[in-house]
PyMOL Python script that loads the backbone (N, CA, C, O; Angstrom):
from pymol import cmd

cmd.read_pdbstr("""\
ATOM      1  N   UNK A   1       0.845  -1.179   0.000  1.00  0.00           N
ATOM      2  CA  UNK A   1       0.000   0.000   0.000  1.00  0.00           C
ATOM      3  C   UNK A   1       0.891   1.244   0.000  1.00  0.00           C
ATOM      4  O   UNK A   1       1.849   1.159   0.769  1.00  0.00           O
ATOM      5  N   UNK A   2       0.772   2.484  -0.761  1.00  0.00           N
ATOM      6  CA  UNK A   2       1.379   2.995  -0.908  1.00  0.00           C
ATOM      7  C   UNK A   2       0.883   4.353   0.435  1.00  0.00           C
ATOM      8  O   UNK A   2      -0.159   4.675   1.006  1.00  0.00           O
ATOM      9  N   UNK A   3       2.302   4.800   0.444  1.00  0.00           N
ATOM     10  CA  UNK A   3       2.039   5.832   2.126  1.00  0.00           C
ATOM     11  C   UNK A   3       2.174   7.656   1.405  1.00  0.00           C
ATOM     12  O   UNK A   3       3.304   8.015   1.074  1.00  0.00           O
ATOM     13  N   UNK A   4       1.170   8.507   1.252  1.00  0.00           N
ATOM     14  CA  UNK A   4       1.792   9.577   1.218  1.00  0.00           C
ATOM     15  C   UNK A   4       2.231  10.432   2.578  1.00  0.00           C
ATOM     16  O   UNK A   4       1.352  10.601   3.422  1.00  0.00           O
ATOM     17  N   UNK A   5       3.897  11.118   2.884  1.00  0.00           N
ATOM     18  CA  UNK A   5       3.731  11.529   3.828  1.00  0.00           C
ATOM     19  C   UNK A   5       3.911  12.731   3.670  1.00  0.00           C
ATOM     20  O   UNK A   5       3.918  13.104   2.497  1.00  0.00           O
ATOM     21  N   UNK A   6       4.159  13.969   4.945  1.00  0.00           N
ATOM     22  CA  UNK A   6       4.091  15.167   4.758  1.00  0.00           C
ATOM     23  C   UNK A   6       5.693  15.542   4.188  1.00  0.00           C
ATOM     24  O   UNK A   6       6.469  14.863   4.861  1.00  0.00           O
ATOM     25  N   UNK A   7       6.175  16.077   3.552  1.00  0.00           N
ATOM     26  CA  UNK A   7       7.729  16.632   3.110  1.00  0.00           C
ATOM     27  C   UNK A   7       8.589  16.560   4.050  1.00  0.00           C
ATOM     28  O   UNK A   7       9.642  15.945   3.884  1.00  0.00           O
ATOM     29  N   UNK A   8       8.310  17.123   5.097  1.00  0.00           N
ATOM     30  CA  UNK A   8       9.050  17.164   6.565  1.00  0.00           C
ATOM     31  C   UNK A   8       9.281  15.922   7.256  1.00  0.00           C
ATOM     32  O   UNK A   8       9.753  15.824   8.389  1.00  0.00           O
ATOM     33  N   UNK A   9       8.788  14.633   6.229  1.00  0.00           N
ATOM     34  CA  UNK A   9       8.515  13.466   7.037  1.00  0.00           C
ATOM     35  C   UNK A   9       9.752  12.376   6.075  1.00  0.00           C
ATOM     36  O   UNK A   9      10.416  11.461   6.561  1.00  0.00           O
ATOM     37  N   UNK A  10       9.759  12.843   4.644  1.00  0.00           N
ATOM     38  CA  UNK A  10      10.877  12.571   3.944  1.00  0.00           C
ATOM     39  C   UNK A  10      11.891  11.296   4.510  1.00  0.00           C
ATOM     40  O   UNK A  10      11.824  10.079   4.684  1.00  0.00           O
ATOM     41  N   UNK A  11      12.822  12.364   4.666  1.00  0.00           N
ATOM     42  CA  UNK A  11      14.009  12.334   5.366  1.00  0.00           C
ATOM     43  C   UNK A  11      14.150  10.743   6.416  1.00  0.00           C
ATOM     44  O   UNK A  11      14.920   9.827   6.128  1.00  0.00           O
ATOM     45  N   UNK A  12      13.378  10.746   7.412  1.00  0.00           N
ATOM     46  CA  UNK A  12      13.177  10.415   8.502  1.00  0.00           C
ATOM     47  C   UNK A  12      12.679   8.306   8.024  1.00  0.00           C
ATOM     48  O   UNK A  12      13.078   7.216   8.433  1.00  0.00           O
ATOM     49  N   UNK A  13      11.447   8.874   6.785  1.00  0.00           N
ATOM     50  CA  UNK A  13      10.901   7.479   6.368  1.00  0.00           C
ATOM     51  C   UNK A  13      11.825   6.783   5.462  1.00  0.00           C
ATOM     52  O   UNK A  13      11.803   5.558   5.334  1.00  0.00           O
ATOM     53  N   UNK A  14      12.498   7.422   4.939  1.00  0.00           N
ATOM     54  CA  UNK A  14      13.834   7.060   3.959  1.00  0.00           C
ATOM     55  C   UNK A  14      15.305   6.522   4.751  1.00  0.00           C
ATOM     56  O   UNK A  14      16.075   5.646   4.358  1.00  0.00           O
ATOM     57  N   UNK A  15      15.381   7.218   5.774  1.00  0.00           N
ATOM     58  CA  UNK A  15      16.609   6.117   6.459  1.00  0.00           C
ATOM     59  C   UNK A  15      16.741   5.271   6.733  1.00  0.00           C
ATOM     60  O   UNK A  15      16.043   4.865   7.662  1.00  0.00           O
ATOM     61  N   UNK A  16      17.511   4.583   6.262  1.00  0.00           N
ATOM     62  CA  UNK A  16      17.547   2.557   6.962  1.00  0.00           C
ATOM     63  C   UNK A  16      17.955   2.636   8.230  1.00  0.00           C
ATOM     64  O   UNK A  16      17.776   1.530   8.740  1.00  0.00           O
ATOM     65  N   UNK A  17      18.405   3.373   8.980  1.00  0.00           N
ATOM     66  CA  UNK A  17      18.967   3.386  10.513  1.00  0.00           C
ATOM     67  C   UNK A  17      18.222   3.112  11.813  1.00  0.00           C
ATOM     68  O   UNK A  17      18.437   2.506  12.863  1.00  0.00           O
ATOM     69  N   UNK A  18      16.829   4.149  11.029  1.00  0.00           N
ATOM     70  CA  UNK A  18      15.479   4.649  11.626  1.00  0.00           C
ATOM     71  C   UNK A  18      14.775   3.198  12.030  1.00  0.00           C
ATOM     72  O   UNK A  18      14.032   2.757  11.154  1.00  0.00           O
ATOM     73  N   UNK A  19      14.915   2.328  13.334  1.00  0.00           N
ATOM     74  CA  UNK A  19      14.508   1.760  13.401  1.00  0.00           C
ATOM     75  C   UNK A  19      12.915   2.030  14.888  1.00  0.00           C
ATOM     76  O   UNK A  19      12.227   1.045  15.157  1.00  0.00           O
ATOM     77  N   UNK A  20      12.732   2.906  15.346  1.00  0.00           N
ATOM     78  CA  UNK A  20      11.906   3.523  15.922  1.00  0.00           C
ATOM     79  C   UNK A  20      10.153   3.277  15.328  1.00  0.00           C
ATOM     80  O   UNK A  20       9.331   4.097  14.919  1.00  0.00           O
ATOM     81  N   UNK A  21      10.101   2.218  15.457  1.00  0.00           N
ATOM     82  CA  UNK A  21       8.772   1.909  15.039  1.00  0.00           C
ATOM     83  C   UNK A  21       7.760   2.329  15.032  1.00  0.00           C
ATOM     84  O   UNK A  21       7.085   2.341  14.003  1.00  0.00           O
ATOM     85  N   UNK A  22       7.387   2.749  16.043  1.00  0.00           N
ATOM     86  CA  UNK A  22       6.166   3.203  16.670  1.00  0.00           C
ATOM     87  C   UNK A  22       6.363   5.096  16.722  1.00  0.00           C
ATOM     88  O   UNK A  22       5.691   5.868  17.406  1.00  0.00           O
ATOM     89  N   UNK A  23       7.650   5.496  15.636  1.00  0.00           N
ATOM     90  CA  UNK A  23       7.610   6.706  15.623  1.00  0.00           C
ATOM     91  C   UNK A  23       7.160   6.890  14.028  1.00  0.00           C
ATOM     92  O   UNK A  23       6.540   7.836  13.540  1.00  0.00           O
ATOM     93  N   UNK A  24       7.588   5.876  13.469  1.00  0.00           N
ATOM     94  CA  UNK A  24       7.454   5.680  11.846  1.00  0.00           C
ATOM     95  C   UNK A  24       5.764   5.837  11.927  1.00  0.00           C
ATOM     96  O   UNK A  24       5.037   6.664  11.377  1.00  0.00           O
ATOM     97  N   UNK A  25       5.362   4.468  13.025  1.00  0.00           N
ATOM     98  CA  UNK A  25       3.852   4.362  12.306  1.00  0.00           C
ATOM     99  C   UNK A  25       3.058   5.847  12.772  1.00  0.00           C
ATOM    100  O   UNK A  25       2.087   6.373  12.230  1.00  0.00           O
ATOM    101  N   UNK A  26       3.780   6.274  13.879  1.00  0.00           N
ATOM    102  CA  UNK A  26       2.818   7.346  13.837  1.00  0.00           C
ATOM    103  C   UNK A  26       2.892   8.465  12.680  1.00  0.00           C
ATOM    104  O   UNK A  26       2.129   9.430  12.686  1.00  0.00           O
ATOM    105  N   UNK A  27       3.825   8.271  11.732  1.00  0.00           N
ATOM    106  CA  UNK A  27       3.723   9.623  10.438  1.00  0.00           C
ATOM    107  C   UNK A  27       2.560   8.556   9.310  1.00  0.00           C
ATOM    108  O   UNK A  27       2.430   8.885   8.131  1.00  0.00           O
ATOM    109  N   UNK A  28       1.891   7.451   9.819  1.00  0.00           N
ATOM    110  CA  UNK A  28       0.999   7.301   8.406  1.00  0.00           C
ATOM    111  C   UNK A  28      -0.287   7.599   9.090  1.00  0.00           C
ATOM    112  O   UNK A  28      -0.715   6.659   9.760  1.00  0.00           O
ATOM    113  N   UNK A  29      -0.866   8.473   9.082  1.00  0.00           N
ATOM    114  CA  UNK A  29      -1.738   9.275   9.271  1.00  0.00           C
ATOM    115  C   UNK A  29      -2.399   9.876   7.603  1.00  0.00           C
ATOM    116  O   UNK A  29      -1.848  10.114   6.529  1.00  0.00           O
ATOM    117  N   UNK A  30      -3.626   9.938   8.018  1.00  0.00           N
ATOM    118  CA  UNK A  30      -4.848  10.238   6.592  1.00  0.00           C
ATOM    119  C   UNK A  30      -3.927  11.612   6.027  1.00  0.00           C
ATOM    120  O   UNK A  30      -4.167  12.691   6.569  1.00  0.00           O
ATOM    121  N   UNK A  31      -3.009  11.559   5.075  1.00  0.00           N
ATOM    122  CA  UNK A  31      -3.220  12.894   4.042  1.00  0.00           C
ATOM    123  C   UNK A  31      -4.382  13.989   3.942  1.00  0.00           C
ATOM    124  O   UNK A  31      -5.578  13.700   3.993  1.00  0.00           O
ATOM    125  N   UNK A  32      -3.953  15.084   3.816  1.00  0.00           N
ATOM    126  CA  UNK A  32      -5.390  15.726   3.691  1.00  0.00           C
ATOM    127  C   UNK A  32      -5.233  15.753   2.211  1.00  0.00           C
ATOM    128  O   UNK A  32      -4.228  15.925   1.521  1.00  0.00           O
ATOM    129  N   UNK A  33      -6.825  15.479   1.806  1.00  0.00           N
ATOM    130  CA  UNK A  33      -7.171  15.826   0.414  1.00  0.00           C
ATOM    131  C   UNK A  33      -6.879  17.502   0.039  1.00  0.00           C
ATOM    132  O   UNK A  33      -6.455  17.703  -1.099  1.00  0.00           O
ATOM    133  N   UNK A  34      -7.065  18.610   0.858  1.00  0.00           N
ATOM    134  CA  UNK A  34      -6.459  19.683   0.373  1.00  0.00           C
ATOM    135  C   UNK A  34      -5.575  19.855  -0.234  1.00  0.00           C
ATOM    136  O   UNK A  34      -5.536  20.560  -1.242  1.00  0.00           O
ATOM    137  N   UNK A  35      -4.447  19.093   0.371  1.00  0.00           N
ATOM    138  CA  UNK A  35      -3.168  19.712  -0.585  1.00  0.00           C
ATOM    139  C   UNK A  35      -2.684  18.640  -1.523  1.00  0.00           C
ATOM    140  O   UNK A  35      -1.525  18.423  -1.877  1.00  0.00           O
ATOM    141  N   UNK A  36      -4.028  17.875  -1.933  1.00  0.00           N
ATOM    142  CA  UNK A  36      -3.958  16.725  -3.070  1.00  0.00           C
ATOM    143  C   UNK A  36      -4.049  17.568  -4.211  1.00  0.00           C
ATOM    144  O   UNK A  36      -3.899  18.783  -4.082  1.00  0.00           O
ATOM    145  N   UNK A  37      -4.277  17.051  -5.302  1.00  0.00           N
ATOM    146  CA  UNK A  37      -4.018  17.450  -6.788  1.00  0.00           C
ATOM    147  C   UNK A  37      -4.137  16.316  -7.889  1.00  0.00           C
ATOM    148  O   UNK A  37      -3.316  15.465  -8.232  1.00  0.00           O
ATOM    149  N   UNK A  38      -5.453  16.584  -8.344  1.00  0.00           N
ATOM    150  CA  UNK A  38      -5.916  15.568  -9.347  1.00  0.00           C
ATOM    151  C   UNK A  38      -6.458  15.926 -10.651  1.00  0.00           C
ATOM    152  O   UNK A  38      -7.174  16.879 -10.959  1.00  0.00           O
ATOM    153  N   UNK A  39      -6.022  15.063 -11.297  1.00  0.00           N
ATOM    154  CA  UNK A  39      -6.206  15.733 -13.337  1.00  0.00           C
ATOM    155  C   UNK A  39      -6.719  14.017 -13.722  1.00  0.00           C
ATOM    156  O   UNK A  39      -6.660  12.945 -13.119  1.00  0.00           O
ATOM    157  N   UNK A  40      -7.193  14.441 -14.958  1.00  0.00           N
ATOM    158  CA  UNK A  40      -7.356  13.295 -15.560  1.00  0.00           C
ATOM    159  C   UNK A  40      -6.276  13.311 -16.471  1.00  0.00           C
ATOM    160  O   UNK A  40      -5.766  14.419 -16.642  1.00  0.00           O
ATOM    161  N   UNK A  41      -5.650  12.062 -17.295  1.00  0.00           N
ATOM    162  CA  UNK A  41      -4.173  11.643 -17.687  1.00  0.00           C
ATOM    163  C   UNK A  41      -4.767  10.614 -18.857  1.00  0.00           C
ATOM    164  O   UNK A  41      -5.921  10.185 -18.855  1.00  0.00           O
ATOM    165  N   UNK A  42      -4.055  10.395 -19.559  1.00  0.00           N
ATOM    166  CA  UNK A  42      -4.100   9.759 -20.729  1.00  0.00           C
ATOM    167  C   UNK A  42      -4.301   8.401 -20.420  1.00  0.00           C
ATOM    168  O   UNK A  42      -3.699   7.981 -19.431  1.00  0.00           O
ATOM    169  N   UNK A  43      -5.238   7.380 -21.245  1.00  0.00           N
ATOM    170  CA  UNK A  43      -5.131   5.885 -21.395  1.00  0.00           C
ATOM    171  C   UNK A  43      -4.371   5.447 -21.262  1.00  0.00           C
ATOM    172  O   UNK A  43      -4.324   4.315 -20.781  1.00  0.00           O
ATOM    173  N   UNK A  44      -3.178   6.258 -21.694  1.00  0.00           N
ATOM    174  CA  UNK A  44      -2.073   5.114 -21.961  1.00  0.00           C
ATOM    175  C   UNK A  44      -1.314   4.828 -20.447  1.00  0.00           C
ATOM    176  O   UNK A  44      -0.503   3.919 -20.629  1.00  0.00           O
ATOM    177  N   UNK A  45      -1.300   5.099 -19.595  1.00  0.00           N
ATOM    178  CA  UNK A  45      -0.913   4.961 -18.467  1.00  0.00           C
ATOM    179  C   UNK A  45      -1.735   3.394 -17.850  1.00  0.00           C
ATOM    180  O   UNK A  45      -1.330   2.912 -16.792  1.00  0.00           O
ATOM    181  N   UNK A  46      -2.749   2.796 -18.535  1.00  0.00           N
ATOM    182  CA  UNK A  46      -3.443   1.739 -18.107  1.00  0.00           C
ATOM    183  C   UNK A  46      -2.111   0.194 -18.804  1.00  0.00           C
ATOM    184  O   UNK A  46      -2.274  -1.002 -18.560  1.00  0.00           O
ATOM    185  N   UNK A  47      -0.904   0.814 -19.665  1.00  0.00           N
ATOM    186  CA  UNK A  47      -0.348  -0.413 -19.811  1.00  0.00           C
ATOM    187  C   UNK A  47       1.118  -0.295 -19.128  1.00  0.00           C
ATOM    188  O   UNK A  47       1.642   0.796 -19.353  1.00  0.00           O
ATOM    189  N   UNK A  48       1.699  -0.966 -18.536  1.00  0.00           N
ATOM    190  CA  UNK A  48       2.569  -0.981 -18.079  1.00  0.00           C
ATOM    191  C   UNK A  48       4.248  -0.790 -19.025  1.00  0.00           C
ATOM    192  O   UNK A  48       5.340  -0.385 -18.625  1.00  0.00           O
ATOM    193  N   UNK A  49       3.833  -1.243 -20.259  1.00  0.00           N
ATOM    194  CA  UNK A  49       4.990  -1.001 -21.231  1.00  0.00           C
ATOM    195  C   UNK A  49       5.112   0.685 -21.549  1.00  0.00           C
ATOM    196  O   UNK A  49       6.114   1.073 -22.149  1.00  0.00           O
ATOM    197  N   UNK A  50       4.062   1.671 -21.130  1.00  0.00           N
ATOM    198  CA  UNK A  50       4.297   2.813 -21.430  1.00  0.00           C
ATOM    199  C   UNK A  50       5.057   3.656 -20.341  1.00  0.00           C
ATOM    200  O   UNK A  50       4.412   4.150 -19.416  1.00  0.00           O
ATOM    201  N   UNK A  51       5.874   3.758 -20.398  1.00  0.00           N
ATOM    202  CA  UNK A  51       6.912   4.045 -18.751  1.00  0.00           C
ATOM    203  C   UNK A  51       7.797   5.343 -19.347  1.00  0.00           C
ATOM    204  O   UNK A  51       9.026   5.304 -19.403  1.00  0.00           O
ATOM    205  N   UNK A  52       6.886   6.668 -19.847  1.00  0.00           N
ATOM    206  CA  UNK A  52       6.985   7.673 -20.155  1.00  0.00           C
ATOM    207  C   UNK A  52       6.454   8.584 -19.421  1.00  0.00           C
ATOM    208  O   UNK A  52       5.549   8.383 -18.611  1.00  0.00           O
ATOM    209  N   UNK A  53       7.171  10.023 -19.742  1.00  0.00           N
ATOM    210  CA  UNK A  53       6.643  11.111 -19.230  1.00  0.00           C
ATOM    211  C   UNK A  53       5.160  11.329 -19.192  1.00  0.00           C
ATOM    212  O   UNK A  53       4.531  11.573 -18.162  1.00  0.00           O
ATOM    213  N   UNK A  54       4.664  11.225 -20.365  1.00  0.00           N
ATOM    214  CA  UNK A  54       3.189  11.638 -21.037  1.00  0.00           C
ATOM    215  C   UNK A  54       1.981  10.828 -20.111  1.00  0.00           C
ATOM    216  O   UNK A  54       0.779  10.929 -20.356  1.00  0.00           O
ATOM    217  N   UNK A  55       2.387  10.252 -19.332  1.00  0.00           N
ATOM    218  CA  UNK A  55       1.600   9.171 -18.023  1.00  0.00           C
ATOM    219  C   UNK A  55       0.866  10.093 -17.506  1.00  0.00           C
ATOM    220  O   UNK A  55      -0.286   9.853 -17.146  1.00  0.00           O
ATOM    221  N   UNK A  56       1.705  11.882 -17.335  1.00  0.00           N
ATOM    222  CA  UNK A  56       1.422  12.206 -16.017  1.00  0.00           C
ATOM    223  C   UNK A  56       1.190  14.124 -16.530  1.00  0.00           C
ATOM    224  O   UNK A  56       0.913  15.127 -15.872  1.00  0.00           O
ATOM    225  N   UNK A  57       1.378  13.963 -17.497  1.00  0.00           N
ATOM    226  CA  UNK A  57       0.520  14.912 -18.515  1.00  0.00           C
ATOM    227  C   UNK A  57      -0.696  15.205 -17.941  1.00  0.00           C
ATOM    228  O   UNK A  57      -1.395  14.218 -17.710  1.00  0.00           O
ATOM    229  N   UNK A  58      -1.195  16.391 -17.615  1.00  0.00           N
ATOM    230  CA  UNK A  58      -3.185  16.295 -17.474  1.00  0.00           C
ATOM    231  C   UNK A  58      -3.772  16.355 -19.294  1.00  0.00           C
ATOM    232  O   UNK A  58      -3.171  16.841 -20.252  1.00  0.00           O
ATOM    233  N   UNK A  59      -4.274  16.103 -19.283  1.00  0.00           N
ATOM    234  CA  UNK A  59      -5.393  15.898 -20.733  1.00  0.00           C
ATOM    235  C   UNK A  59      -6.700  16.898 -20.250  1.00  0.00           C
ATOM    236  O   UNK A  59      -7.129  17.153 -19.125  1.00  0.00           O
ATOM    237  N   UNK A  60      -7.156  17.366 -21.668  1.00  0.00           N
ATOM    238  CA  UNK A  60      -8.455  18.325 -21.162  1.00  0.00           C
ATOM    239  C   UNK A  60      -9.511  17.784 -21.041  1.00  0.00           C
ATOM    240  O   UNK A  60      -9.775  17.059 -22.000  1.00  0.00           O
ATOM    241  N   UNK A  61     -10.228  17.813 -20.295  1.00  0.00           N
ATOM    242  CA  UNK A  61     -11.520  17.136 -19.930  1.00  0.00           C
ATOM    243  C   UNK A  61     -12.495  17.444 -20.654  1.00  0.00           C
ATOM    244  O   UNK A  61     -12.124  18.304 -21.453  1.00  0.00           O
ATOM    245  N   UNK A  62     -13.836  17.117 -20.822  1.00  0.00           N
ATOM    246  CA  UNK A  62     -14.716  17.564 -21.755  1.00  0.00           C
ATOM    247  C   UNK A  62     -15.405  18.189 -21.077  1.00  0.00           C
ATOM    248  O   UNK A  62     -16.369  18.785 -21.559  1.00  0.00           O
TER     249      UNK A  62
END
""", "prot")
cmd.dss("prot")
cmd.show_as("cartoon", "prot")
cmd.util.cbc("prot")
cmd.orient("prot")
């Protein structure tokens, strides 16, 4: 499952050293949808052989 965390949290979830468990689990906490950001993106992102920029392109909506 994939974790988004806050920027400031980076650092900390990325060290292999960091073995503090119960400090880790407390940074997976609900994201706020506010400072989410969503577009709609091209089909082609539904095949896995397309492993390009253009994935992540927004496309205009109708």
């Amino acid at each position: 499952m994939p974790v988004i965390l806050e920027e400031n949290a980076y650092d900390v979830w990325m060290d292999s050293k960091m073995n503090d468990i119960e400090y880790l689990k407390s940074l997976l906490i609900p994201f706020p949808a506010q400072k989410m950001k969503s577009y709609p993106v091209s089909t082609i992102v539904n095949s896995p052989k397309n492993d390009v920029a253009e994935c992540l392109f927004p496309i205009n909506s109708l």
